[in-house]
Biopython code that builds the backbone (N, CA, C, O; Angstrom):
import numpy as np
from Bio.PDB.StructureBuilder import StructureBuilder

atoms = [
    (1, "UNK", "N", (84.912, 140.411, 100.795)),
    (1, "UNK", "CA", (85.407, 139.146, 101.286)),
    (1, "UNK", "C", (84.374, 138.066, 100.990)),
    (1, "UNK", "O", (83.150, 138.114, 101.111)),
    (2, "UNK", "N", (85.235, 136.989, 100.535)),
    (2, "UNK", "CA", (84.187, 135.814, 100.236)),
    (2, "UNK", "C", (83.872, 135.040, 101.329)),
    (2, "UNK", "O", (84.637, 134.830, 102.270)),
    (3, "UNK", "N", (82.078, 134.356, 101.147)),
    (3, "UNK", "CA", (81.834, 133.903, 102.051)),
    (3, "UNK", "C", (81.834, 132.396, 102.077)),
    (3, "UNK", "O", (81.311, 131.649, 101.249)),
    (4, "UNK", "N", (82.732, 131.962, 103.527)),
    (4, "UNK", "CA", (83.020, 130.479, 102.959)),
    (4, "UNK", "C", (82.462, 129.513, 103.899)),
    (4, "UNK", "O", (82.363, 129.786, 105.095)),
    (5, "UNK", "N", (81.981, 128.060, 103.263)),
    (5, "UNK", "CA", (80.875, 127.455, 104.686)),
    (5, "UNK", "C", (81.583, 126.184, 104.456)),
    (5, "UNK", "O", (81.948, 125.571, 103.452)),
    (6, "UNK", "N", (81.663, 125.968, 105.926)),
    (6, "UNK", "CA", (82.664, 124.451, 106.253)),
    (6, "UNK", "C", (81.425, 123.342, 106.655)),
    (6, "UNK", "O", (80.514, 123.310, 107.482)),
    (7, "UNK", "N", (81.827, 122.646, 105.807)),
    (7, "UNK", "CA", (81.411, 121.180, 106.979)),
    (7, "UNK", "C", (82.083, 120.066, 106.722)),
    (7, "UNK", "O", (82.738, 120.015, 105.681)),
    (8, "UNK", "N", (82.060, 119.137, 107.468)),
    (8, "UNK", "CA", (82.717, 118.088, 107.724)),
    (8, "UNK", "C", (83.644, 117.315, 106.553)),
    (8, "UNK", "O", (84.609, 116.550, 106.549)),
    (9, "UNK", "N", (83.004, 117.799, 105.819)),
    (9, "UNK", "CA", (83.553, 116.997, 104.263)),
    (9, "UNK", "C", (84.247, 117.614, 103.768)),
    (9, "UNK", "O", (85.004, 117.080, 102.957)),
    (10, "UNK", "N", (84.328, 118.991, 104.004)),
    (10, "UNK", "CA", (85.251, 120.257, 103.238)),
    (10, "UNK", "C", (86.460, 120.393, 104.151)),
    (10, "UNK", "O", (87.391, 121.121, 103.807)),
    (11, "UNK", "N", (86.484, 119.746, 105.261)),
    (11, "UNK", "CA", (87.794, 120.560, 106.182)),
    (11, "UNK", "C", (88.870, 118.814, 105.806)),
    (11, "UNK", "O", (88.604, 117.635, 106.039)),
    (12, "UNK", "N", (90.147, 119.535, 105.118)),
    (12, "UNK", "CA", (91.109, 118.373, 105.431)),
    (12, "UNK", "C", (92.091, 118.167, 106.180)),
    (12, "UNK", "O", (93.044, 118.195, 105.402)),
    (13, "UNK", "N", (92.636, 117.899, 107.603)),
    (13, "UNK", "CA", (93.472, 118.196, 108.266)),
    (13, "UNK", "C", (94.764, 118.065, 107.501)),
    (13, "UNK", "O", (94.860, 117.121, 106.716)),
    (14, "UNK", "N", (95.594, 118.761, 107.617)),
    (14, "UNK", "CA", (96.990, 118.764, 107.350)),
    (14, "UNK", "C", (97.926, 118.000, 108.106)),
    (14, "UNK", "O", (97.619, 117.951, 109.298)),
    (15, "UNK", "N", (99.193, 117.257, 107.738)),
    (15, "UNK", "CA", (100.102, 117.195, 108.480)),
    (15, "UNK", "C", (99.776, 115.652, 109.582)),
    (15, "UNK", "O", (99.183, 114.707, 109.063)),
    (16, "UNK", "N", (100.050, 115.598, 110.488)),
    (16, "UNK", "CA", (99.469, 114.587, 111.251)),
    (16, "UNK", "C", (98.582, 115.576, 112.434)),
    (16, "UNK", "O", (98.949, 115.585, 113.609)),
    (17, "UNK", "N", (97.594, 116.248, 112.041)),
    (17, "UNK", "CA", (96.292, 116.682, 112.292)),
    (17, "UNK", "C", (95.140, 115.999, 112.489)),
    (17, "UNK", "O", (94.901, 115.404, 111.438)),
    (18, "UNK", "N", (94.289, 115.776, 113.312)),
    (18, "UNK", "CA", (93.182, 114.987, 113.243)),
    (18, "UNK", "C", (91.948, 115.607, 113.962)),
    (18, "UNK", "O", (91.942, 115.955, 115.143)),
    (19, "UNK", "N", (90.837, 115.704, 113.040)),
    (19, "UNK", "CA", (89.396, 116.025, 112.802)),
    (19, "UNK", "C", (88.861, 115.259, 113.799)),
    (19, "UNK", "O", (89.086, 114.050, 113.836)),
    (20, "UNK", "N", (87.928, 116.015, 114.912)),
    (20, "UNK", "CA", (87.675, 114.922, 115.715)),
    (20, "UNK", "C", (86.063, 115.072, 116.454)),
    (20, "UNK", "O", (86.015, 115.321, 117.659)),
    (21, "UNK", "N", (85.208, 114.960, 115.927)),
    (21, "UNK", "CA", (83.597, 115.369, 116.762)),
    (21, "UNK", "C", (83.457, 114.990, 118.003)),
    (21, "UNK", "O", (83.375, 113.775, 118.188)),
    (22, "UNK", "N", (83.392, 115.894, 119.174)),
    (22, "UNK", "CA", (83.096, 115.680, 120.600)),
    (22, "UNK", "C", (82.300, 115.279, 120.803)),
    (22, "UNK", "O", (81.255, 115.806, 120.420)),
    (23, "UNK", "N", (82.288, 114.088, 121.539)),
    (23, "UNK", "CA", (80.904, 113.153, 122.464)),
    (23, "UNK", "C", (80.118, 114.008, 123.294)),
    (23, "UNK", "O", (80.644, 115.031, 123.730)),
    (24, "UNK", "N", (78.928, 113.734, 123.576)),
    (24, "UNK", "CA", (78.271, 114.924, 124.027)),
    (24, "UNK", "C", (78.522, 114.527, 125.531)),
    (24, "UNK", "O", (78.605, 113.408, 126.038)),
    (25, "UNK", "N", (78.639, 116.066, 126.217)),
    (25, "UNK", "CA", (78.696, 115.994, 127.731)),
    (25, "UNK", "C", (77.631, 115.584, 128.482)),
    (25, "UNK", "O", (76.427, 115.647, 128.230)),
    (26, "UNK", "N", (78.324, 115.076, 129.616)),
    (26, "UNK", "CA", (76.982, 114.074, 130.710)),
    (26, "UNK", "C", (76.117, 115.879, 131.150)),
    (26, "UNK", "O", (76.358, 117.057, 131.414)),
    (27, "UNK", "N", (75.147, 114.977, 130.970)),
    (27, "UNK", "CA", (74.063, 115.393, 131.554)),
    (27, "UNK", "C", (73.316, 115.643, 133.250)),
    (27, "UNK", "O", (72.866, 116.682, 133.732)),
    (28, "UNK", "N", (73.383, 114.672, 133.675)),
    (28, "UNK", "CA", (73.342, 114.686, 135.424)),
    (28, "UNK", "C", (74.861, 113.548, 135.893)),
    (28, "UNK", "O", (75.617, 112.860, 135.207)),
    (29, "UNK", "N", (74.785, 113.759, 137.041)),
    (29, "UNK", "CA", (75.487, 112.817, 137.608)),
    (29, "UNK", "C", (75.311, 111.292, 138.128)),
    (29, "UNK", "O", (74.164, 110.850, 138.062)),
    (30, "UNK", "N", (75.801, 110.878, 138.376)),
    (30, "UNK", "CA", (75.972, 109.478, 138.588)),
    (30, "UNK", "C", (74.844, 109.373, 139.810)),
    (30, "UNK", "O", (74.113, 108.382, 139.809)),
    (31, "UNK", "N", (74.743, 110.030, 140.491)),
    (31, "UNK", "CA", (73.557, 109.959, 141.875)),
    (31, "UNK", "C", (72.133, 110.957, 141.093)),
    (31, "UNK", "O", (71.093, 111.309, 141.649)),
    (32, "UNK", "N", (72.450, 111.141, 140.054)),
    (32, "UNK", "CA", (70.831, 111.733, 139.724)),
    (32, "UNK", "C", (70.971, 113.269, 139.430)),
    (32, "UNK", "O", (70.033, 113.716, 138.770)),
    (33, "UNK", "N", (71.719, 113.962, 139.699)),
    (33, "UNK", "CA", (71.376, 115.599, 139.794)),
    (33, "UNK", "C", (72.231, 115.793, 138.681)),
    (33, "UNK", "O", (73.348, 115.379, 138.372)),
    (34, "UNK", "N", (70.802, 117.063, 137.809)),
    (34, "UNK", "CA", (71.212, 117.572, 136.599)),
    (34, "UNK", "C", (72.309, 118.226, 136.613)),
    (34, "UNK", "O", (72.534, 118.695, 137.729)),
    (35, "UNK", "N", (72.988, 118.427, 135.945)),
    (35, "UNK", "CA", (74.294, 119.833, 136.212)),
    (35, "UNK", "C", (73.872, 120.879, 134.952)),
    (35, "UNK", "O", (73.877, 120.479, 133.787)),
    (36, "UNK", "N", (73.511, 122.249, 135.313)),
    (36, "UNK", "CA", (73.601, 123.402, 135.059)),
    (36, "UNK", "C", (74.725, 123.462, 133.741)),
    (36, "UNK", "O", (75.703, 122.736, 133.924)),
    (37, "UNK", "N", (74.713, 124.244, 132.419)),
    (37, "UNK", "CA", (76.088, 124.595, 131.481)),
    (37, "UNK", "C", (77.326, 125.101, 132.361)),
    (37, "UNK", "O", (78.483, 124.885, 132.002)),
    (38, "UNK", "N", (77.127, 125.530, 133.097)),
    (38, "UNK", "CA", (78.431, 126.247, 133.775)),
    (38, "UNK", "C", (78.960, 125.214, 134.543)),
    (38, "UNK", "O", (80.132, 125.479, 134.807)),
    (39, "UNK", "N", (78.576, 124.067, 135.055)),
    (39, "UNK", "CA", (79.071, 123.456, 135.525)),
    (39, "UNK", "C", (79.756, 122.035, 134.881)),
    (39, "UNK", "O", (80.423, 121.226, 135.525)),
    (40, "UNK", "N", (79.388, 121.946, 133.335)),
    (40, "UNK", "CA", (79.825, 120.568, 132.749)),
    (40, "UNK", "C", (81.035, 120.814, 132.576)),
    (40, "UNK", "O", (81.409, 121.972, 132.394)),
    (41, "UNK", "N", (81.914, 119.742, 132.598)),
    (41, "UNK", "CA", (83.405, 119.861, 131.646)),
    (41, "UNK", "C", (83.181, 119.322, 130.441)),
    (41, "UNK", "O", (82.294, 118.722, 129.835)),
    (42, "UNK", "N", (84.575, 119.840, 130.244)),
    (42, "UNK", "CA", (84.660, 119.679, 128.621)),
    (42, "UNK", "C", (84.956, 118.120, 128.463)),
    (42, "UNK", "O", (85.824, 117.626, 129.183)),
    (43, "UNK", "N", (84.311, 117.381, 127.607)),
    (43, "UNK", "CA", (84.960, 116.117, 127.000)),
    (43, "UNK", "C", (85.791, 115.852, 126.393)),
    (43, "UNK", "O", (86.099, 116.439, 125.355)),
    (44, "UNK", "N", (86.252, 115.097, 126.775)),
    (44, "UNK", "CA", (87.539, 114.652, 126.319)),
    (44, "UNK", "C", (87.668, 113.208, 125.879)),
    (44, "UNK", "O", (88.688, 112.547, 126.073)),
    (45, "UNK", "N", (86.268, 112.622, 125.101)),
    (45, "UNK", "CA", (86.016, 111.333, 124.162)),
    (45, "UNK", "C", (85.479, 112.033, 123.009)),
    (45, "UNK", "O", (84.448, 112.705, 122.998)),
    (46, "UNK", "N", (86.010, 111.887, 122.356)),
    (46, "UNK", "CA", (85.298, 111.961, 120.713)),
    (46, "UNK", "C", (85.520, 110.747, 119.269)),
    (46, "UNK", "O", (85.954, 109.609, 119.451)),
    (47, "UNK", "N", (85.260, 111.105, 118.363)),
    (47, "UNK", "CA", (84.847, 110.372, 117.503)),
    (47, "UNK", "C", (85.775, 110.929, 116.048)),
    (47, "UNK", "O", (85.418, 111.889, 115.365)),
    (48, "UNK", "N", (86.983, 110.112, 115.787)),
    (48, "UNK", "CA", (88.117, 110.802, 114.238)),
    (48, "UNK", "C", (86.541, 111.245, 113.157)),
    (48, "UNK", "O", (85.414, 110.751, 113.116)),
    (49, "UNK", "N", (86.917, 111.898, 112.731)),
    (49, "UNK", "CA", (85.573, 112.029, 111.556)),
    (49, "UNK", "C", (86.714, 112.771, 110.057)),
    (49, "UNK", "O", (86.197, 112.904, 108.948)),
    (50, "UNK", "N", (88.076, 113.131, 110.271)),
    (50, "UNK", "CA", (89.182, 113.386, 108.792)),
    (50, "UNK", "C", (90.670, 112.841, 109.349)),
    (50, "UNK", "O", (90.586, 113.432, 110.426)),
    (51, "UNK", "N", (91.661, 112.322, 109.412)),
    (51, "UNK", "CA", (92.559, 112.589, 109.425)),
    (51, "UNK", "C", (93.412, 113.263, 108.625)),
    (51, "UNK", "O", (92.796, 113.482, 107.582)),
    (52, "UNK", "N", (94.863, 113.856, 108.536)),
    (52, "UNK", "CA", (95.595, 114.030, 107.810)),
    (52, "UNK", "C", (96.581, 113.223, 107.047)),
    (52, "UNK", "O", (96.835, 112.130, 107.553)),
    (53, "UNK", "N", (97.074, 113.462, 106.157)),
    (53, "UNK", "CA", (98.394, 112.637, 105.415)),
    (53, "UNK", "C", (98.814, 111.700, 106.493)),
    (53, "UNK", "O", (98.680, 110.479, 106.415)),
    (54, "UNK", "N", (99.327, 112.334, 107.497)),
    (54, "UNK", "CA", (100.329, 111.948, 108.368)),
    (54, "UNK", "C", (101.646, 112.979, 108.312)),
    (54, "UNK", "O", (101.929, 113.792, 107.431)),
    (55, "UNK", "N", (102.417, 112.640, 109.663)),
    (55, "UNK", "CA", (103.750, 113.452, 109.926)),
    (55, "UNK", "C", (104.771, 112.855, 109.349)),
    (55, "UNK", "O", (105.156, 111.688, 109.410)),
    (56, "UNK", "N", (105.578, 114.707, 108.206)),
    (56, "UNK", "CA", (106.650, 114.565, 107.479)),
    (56, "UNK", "C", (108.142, 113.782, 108.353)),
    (56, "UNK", "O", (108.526, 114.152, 109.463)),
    (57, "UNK", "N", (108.655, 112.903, 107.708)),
    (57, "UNK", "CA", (109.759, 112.679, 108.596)),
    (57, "UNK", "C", (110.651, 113.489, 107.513)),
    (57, "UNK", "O", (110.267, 113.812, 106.389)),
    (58, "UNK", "N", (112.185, 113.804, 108.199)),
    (58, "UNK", "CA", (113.402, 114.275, 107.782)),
    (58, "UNK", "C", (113.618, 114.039, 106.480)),
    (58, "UNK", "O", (113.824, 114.946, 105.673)),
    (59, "UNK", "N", (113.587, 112.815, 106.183)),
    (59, "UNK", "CA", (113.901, 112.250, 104.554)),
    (59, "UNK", "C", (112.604, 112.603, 103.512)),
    (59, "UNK", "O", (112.412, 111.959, 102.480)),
    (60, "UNK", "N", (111.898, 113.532, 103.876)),
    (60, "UNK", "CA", (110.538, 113.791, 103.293)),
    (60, "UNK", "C", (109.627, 112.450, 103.506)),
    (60, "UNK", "O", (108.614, 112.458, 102.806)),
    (61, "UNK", "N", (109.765, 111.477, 104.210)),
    (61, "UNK", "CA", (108.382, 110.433, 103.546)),
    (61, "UNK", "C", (107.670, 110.765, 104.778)),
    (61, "UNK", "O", (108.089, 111.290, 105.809)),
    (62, "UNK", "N", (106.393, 110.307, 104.425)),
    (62, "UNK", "CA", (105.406, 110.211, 105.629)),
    (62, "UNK", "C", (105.494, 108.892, 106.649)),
    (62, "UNK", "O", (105.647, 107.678, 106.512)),
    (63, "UNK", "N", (105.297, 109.889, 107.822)),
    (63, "UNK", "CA", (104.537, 108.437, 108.815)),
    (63, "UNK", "C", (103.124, 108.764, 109.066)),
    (63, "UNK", "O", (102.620, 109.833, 109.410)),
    (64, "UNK", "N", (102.568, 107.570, 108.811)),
    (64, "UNK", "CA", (101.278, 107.043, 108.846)),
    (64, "UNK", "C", (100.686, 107.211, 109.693)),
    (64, "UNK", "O", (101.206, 106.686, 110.677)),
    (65, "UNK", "N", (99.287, 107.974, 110.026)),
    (65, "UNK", "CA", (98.878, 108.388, 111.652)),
    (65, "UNK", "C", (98.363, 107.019, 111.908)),
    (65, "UNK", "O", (98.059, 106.273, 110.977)),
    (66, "UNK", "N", (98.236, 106.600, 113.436)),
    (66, "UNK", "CA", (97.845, 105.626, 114.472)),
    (66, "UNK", "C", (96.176, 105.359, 114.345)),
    (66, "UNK", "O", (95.630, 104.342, 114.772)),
    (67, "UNK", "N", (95.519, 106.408, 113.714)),
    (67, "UNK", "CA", (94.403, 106.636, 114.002)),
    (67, "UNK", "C", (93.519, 107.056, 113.017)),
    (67, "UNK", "O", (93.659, 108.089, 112.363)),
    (68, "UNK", "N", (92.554, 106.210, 112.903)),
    (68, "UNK", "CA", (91.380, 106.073, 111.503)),
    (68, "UNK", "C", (89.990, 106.389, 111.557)),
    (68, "UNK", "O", (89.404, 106.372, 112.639)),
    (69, "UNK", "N", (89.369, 106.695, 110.426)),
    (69, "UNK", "CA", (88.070, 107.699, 110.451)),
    (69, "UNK", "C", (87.414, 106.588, 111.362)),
    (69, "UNK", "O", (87.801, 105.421, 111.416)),
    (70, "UNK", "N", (86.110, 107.263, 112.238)),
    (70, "UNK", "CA", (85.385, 106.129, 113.063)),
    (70, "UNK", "C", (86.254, 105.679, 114.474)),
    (70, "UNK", "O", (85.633, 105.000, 115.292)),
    (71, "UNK", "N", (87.329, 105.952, 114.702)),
    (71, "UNK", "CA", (88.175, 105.813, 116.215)),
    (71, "UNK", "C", (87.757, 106.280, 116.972)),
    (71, "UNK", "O", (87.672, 107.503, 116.861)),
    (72, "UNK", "N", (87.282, 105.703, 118.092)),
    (72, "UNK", "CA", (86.528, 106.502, 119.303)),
    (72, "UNK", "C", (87.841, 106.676, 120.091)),
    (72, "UNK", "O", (88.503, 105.738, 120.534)),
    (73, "UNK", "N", (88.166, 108.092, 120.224)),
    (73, "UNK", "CA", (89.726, 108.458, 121.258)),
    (73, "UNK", "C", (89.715, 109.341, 122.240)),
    (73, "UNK", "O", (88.845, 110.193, 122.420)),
    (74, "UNK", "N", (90.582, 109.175, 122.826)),
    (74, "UNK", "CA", (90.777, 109.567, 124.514)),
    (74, "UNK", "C", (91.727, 111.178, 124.186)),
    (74, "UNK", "O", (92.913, 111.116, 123.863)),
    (75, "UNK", "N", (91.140, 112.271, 124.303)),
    (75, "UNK", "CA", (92.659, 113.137, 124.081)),
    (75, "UNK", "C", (92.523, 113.860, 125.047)),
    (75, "UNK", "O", (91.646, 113.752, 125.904)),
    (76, "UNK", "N", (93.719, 114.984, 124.979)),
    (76, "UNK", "CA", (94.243, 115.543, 126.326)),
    (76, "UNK", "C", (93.257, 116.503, 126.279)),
    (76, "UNK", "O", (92.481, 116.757, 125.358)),
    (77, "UNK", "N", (93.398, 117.161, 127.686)),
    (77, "UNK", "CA", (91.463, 118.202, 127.779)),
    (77, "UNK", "C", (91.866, 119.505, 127.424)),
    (77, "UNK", "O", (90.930, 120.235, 127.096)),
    (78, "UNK", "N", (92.894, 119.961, 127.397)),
    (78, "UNK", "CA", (93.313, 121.495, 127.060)),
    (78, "UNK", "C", (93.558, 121.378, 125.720)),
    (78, "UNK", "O", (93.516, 122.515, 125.250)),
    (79, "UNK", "N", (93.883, 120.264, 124.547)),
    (79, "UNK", "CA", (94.213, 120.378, 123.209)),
    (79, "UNK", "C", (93.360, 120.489, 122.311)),
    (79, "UNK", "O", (92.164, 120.218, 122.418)),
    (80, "UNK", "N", (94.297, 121.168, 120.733)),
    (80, "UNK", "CA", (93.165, 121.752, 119.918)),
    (80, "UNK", "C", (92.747, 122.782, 119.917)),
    (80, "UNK", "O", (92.871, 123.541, 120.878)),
    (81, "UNK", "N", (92.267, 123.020, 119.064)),
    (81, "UNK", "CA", (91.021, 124.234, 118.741)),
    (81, "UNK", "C", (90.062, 123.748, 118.704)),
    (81, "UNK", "O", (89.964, 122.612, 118.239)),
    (82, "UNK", "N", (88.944, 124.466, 119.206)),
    (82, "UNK", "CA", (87.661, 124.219, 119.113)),
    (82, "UNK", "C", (87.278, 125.157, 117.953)),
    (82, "UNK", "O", (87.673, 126.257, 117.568)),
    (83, "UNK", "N", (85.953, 123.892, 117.383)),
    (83, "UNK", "CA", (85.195, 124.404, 115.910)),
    (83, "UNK", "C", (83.561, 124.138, 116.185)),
    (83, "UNK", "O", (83.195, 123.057, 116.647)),
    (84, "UNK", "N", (82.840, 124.943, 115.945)),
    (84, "UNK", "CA", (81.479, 124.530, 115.986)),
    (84, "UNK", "C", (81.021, 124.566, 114.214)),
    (84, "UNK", "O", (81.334, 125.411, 113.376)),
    (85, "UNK", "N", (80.189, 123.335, 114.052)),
    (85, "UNK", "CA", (80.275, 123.337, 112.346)),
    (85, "UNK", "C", (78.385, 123.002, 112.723)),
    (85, "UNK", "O", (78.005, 122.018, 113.356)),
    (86, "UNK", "N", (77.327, 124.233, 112.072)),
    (86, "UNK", "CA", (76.610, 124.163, 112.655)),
    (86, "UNK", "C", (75.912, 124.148, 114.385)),
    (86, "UNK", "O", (76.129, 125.024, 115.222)),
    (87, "UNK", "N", (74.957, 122.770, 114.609)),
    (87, "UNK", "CA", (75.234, 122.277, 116.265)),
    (87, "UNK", "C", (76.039, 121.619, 116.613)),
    (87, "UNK", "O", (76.017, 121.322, 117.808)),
    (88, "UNK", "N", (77.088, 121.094, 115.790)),
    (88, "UNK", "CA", (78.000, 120.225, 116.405)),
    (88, "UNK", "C", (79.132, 120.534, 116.442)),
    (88, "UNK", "O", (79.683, 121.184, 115.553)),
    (89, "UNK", "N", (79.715, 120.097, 117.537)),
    (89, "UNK", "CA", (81.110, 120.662, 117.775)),
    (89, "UNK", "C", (82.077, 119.853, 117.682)),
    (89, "UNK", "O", (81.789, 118.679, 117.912)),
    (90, "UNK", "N", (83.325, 120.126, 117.372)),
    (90, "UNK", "CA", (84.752, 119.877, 116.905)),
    (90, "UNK", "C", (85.773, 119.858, 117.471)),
    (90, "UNK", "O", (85.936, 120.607, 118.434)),
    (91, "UNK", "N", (86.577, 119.166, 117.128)),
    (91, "UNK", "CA", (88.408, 119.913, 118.346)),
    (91, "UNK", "C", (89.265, 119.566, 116.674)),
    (91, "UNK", "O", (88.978, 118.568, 116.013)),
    (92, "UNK", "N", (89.898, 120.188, 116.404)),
    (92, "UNK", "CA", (91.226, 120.314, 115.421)),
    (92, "UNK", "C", (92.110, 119.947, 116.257)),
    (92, "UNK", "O", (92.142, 120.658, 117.261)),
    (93, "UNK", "N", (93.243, 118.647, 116.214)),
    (93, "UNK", "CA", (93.998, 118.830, 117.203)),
    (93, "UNK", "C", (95.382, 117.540, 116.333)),
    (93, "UNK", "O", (95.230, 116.734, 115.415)),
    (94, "UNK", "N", (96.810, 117.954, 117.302)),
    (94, "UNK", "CA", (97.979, 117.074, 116.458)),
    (94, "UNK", "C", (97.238, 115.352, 116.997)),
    (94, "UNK", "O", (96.364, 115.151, 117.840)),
    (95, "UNK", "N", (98.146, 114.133, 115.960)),
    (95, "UNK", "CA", (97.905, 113.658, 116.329)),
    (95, "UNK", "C", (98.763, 113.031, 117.732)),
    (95, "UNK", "O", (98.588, 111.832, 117.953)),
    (96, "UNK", "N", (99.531, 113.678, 118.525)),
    (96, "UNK", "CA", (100.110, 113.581, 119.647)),
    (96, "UNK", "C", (99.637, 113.822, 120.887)),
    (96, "UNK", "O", (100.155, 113.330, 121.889)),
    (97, "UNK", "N", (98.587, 114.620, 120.913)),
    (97, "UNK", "CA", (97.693, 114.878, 122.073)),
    (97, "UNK", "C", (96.412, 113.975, 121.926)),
    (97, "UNK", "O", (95.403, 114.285, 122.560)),
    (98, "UNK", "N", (96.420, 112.753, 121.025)),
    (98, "UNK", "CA", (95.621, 111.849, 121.685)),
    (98, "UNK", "C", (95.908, 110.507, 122.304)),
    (98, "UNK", "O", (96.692, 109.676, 121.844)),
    (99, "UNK", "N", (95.293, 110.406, 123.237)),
    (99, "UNK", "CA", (96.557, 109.405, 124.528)),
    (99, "UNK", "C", (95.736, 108.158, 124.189)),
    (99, "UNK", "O", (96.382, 107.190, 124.589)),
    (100, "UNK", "N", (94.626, 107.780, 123.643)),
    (100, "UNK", "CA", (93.993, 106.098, 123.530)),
    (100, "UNK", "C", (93.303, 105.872, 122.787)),
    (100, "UNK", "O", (92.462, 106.758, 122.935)),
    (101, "UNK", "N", (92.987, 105.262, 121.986)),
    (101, "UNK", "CA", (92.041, 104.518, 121.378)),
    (101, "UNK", "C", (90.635, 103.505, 122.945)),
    (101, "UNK", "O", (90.656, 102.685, 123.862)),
    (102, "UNK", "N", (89.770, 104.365, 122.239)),
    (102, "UNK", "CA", (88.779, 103.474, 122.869)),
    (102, "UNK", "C", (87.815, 102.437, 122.534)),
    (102, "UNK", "O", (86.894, 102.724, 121.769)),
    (103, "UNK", "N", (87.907, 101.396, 122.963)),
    (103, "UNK", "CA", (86.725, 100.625, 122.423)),
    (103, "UNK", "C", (85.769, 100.506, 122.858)),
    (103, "UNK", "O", (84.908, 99.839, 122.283)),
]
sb = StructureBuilder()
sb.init_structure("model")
sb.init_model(0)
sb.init_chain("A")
sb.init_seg("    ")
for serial, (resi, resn, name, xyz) in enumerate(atoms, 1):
    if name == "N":
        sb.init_residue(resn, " ", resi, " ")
    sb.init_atom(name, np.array(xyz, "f"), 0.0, 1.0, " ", f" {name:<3s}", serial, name[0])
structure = sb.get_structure()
């Protein structure tokens, strides 16, 4: 079996798919106290870093995804796959499970 190495530049999402690098999780809390790994949640701000084509409509043409390399976005906390590419980590996810654009 061949051995194959991803990074950021090699993965192209398909479909209306979108590539998305996770913001790193807080560190302590708002009153000062560190939080332990077992205790962070998962983030749910990250950063587009590929989109896809966009989603096939019926008549074959594409629609155009909402959302462009460099979009800081809001998505849902259970969506996706998670990817670690190196130390940094990833979510693969449609572009329907992301609910905002952030500025």
């Amino acid at each position: 079996m061949a051995a194959v190495s991803l990074s950021v530049s090699t993965v192209k999402p398909l479909g209306d798919r979108v590539f998305i690098k996770v913001s790193e999780s807080e560190e302590k809390t708002a009153g000062g106290i560190l939080l332990p790994d077992t205790a962070k949640e998962k983030p749910q701000v990250g950063e587009v870093v590929q989109v896809g084509p966009g989603r096939r409509n019926d008549d074959g043409s594409r629609t155009a995804p909402e959302v462009g390399i460099g979009d800081k976005v809001l998505y849902s906390k259970y969506a996706g796959t998670d990817i670690k590419l190196g130390t940094d980590e990833y979510v693969l996810l449609s572009e329907k499970d992301i609910l905002a654009v952030v500025s």
